[in-house]
C-alpha positions in Angstrom: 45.4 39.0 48.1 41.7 39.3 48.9 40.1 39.5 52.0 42.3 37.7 54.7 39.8 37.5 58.2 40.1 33.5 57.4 43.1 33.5 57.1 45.5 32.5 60.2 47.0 35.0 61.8 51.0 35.9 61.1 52.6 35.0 64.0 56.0 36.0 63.2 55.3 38.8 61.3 59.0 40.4 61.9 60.2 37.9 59.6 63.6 37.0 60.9 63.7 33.5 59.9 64.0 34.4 56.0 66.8 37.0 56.4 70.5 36.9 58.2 72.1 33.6 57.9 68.7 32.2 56.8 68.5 34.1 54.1 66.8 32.2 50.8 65.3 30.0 52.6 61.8 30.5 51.3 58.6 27.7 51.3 59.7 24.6 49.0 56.9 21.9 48.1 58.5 18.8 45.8 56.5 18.3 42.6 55.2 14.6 43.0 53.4 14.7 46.7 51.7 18.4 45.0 50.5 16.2 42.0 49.0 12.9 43.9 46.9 12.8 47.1 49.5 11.6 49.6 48.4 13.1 53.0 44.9 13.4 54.8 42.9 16.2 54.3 41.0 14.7 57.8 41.4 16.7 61.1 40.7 13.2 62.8 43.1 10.4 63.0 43.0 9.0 59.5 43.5 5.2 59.7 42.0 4.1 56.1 44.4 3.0 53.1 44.2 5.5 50.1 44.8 4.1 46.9 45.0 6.3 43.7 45.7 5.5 40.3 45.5 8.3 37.7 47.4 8.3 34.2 49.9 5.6 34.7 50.7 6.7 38.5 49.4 3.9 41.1 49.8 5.6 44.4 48.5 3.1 48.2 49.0 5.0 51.1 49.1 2.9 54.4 48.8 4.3 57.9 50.2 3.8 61.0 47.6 3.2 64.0 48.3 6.8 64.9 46.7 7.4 61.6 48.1 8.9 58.3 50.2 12.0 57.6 48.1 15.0 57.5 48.6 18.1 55.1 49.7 20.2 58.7 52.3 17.0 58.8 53.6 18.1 55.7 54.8 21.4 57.0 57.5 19.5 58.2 58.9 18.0 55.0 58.2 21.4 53.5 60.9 23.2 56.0 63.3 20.1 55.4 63.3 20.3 51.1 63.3 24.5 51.8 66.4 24.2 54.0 68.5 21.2 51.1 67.6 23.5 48.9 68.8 26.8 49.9 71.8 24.9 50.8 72.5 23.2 47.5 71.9 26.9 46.2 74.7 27.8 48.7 76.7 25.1 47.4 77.0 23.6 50.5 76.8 19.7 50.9 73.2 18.0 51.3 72.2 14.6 52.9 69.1 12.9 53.7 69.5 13.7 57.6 69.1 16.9 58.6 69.4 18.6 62.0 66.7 21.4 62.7 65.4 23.6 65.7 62.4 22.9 66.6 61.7 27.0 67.4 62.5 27.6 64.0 60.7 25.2 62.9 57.6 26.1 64.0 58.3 29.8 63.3 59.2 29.2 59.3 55.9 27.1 59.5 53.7 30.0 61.5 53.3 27.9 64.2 52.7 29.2 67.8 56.1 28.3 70.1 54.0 27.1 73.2 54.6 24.2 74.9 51.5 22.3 73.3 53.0 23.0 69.8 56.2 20.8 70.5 54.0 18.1 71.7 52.4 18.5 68.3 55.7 18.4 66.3 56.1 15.0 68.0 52.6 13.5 66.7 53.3 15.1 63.5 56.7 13.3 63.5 55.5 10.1 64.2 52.8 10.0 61.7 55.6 11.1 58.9 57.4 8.0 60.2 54.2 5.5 60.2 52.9 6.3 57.0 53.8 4.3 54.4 53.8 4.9 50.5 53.8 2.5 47.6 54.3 3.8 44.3 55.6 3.5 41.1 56.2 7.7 41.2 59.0 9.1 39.2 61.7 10.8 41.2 64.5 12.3 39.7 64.1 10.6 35.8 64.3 7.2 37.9 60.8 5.0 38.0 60.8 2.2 40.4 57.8 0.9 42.8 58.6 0.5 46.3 57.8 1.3 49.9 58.7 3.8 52.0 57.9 6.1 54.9 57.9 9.9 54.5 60.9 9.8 56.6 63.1 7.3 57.9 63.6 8.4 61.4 63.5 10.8 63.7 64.9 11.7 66.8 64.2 14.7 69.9 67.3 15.9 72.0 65.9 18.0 74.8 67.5 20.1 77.9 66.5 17.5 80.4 64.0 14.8 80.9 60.2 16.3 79.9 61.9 19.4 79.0 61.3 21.6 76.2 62.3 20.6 72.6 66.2 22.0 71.3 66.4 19.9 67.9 65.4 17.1 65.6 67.2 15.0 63.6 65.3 14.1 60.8 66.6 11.6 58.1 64.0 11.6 54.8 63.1 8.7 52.9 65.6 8.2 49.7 62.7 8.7 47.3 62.0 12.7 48.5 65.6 13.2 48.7 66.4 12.5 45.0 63.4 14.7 44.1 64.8 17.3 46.1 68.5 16.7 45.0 66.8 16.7 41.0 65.0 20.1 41.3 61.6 18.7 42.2 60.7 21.3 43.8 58.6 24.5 43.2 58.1 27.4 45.8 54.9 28.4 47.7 53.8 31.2 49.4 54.3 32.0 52.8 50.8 32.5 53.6 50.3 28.7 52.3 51.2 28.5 56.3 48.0 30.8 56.8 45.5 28.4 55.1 43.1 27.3 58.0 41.1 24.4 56.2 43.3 21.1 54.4 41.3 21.6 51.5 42.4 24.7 51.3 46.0 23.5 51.5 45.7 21.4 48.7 44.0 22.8 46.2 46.6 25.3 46.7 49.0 23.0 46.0 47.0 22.1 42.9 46.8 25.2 41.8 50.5 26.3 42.1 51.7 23.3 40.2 49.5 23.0 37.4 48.3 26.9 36.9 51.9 27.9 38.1 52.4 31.4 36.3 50.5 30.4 33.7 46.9 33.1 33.6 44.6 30.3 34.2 44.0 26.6 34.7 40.6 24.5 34.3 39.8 20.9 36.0 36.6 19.4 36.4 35.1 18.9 39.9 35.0 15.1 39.7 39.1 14.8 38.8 39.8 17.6 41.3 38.3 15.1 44.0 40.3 12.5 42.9 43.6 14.7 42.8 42.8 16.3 46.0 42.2 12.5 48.2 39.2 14.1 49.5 37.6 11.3 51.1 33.7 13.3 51.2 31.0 12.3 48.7 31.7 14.0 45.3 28.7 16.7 46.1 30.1 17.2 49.4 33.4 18.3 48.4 31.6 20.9 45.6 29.8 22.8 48.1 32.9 23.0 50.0 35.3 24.6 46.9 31.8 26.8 46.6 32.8 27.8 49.7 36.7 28.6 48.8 35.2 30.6 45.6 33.5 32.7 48.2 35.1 33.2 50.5 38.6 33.9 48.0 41.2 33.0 50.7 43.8 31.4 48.5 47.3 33.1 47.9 48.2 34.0 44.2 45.3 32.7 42.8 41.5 32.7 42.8 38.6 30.5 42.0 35.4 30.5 39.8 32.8 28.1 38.7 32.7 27.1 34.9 29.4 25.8 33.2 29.9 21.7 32.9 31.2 21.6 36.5 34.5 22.9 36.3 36.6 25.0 38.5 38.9 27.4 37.0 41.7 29.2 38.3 43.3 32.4 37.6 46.6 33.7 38.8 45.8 36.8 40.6 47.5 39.7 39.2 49.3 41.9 41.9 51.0 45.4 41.6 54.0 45.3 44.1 53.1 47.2 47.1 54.8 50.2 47.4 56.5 49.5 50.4 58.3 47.6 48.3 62.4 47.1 50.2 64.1 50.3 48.6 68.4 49.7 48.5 71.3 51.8 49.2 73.2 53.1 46.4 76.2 51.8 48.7 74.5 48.5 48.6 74.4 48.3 44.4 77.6 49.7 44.3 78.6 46.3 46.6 76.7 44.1 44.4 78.8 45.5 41.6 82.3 44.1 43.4 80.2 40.7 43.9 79.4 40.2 40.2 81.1 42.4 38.4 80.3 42.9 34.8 76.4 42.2 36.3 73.8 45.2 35.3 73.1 45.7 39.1 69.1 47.2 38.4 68.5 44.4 36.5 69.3 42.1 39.6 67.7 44.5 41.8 64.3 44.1 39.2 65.0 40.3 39.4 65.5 40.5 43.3 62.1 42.4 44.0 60.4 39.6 42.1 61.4 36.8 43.7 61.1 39.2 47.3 57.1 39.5 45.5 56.6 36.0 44.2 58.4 34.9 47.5 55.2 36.0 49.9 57.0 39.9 50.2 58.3 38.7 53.5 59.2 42.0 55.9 62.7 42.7 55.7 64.8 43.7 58.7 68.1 44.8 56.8 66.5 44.8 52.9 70.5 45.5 52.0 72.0 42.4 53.8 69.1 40.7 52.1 69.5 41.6 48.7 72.8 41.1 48.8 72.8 37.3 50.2 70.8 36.7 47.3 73.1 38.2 44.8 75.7 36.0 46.3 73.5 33.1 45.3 72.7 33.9 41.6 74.7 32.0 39.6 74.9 34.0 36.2 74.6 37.5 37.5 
């Protein structure tokens, strides 16, 4: 990736989070909240009603008084719909309530572990639960309009009265958990978590579901402000992606301006880094009794992609790793 002094710092560079037990759990975003303009882009409580209608979708988005769901919120939902689905890919069963630790939370998320940040969780909790949606979004091959919060509930178990955060039990609303149980979902970069501005954020998002792996993707400025819920004056929100162009901060892709005021993006082409995770021939010879049959270099190849499309997290124990995954691969 270019430059990264804008970018947030890695806080937990040692990656432990994505290996050991944890193992496959990387960044998962579901497909219909990356498409329409669903949280606040503000940095100040957000208390206006959104409503969005673009090609047949109708999308009103209704705060709480503590205002709406911000795209930092979202980091929440993210680490719930990456955690059903790594274990759905385990084949282990999935319901809307999950029970999470906070400290990993805010580590998967690259969030510092200070006090302040669990008060933060909290606010970001309750907005999830405030805001309401009303939409006629498809989820799962099923199209119905309804209302619903992000999530349903939430609750904090700590050590004592005022004492530090253990876990959360988080149940999601019915309409992200079908999109998660139908596949929904696509998988972001780690350094997503990096992204400083909300604009940023999103036009990330944007970019990762309509450019995807694809070499490039136009949109005009005017239907990029409408997709991104930016709530600026259309000429305000040009100088600021001028501003992303320049400064070049997004992961996996970059920007440029296109005569009739267009934006085009272009998936950055990378050459994996050459301290690439290098295996044990003991370790291939193990991934042989897992799948035998398999052509172990060509899961290896198949591994070190997904480790490079993945954000190339570091890797403790690169064998233990690779080998979790093979256990995870369905066709070998």
């Amino acid at each position: 990736m270019a430059g990264t002094e804008g970018l947030l710092p890695d806080r937990h560079p040692t990656g432990d989070f994505f290996v050991c037990d944890l193992f496959g759990v990387s960044p998962k975003d579901d497909l219909a909240s990356m498409e329409h303009p669903i949280f606040s882009l503000s940095t100040r409580p957000d208390t206006r009603v959104l409503s969005y209608a673009h090609n047949g979708v109708e999308v009103q988005v209704t705060p709480s008084v503590k205002g709406r769901a911000t795209i930092h919120d979202k980091d929440i939902l993210i680490y719930c719909i990456s955690q059903l689905v790594a274990a759905m890919n385990a084949g282990r069963a999935v319901s809307r309530t999950l029970t999470l630790k906070a400290h990993d939370l805010l580590v998967a998320t690259n969030r510092d572990t200070g006090g302040d940040s669990y008060a933060r969780l909290r606010e970001g909790f309750e907005r999830l639960a405030g805001t309401r949606i009303t939409t006629n979004l498809e989820t799962g091959g099923v199209e119905a309009t309804r209302g619903f919060g992000l999530i349903e509930s939430w609750e904090i178990l700590r050590r004592s009265k005022g004492g530090r955060m253990i876990s959360v039990t988080v149940t999601l609303s019915d309409w992200l958990y079908r999109a998660v149980c139908a596949r929904s979902v696509l998988t972001l970069s780690r350094d997503y978590f990096r992204l400083r501005k909300p604009l940023e954020r999103r036009v990330y998002e944007l970019a990762r579901k309509h450019c995807g792996r694809q070499a490039e993707w136009a949109i005009s400025i005017p239907v990029l402000h409408l997709k991104a819920g930016s709530a600026a004056p259309v000429r305000v929100f040009r100088a600021a992606v001028r501003k992303m162009i320049a400064t070049d901060h997004l992961p996996d892709y970059s920007l440029s301006e296109r005569e009739g005021d267009v934006l085009v993006v272009t998936r950055r082409t990378k050459p994996r880094p050459i301290e690439a995770p290098i295996l044990s021939e003991d370790t291939l010879e193990m991934a042989k009794a897992l799948k035998p049959g398999a052509d172990v270099y060509g899961l290896q190849a198949r591994w070190l992609t997904w480790w490079d499309d993945t954000g190339r997290v570091r890797l403790k124990n690169p064998d233990a790793a690779f080998l979790a995954w093979v256990k995870t691969q369905k066709d070998g």
